[in-house]
C-alpha positions as CSV (number, residue, x, y, z in Angstrom):
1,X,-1.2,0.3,-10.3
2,X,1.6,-0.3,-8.7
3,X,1.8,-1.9,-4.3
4,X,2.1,2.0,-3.4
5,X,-1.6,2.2,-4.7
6,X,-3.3,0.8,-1.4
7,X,-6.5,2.3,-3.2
8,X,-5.8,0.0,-6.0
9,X,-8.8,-2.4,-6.1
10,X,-6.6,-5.6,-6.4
11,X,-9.6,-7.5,-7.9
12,X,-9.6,-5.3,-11.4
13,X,-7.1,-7.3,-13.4
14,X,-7.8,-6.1,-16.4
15,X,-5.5,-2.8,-16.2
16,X,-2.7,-4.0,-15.2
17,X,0.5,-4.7,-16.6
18,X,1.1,-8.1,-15.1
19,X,4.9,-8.4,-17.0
20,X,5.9,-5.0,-15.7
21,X,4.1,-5.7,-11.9
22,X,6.4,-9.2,-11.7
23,X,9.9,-7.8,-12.3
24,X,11.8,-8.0,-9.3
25,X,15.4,-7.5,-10.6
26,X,15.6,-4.1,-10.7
27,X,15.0,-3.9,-7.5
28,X,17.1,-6.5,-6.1
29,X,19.8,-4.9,-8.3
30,X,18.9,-1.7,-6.3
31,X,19.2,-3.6,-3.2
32,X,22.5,-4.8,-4.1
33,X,23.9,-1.5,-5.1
34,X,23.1,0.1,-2.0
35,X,24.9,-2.5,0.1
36,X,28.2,-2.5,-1.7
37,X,28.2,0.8,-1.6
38,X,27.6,0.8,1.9
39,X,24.7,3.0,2.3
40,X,22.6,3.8,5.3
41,X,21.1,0.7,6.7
42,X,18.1,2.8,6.0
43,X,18.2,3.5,2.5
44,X,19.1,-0.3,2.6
45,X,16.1,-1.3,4.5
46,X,13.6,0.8,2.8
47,X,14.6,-0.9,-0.8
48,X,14.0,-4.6,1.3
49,X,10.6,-3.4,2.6
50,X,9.8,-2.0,-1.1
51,X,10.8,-5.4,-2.3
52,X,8.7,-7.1,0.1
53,X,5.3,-4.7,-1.0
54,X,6.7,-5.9,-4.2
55,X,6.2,-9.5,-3.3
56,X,2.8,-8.6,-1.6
57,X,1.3,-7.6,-4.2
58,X,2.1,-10.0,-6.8
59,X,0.5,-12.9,-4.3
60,X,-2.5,-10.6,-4.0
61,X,-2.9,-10.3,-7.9
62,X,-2.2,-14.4,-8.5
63,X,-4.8,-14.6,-5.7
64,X,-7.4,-12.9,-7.6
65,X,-6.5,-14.0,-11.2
66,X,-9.4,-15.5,-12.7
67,X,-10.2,-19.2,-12.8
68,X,-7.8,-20.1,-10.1
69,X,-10.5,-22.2,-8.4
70,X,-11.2,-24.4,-11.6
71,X,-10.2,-27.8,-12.5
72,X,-8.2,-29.0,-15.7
73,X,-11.3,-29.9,-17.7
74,X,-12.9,-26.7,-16.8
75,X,-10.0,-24.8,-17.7
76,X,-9.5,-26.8,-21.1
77,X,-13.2,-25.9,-21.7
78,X,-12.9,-22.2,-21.3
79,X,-9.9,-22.2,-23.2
80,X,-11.3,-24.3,-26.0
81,X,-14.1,-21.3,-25.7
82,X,-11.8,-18.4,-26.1
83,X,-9.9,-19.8,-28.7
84,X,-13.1,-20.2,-30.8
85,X,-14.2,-16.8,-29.5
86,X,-10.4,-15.7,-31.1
87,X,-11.1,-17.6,-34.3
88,X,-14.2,-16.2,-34.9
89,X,-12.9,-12.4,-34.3
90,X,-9.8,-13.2,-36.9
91,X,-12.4,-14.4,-39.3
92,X,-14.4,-11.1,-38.8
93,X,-11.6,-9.0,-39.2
94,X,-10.3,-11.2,-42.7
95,X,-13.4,-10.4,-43.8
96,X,-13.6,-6.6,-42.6
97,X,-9.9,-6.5,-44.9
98,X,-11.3,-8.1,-47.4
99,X,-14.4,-5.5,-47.8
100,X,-12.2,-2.4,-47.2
101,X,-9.9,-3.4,-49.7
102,X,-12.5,-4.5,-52.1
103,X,-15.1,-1.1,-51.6
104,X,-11.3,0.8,-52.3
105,X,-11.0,-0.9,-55.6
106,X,-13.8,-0.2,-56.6
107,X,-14.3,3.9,-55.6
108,X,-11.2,3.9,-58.0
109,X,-12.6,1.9,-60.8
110,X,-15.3,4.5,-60.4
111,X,-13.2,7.3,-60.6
112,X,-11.9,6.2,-63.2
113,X,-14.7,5.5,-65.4
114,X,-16.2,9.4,-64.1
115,X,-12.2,11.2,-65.1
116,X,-12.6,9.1,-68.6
């Protein structure tokens, strides 16, 4: 989604690509371009207003983060939360290896008793 996307429902974070959304240099470095080149005041204007969406949107998304309307503790709580949440799904997936690698070892020990 990008500020163009006015049908963009602002409040589904979860798709968007928050790094890419915040990277205003380009465009200032478009900006920039287009004055020392000395092109129309219109091309010039259009990159400012384009900036500006730019700016809009970002303050709409940081609006609607998650957990902006929490305090410290309840943050550090929720955080403790999902890094246990994290733990646990490392743990799983350890131990999803570990099986996968194990049930491999032994189809071949199998096959190799059958081929003997």
């Amino acid at each position: 989604p990008t500020p163009e996307d006015s049908a963009t429902n602002i409040n589904e974070t979860n798709d968007i690509d928050f790094a890419e959304q915040f990277q205003f240099l380009p465009l200032i470095m478009d900006i920039l371009h287009a004055i020392e080149e000395e092109k129309s005041d219109i091309n010039v204007a259009r990159l400012v207003k384009k900036l500006q969406n730019q700016f809009d949107f970002c303050n709409k998304l940081l609006d609607n983060l998650p957990a902006d309307d929490m305090g410290k503790e309840e943050l550090m709580a929720l955080y403790a939360q999902k890094e246990q949440e994290l733990r646990q799904k490392r743990d799983l997936l350890l131990k999803y290896q570990e099986l996968s690698l194990s049930s491999s070892v032994t189809d071949r020990s199998t096959d190799l008793e059958i081929n003997t």
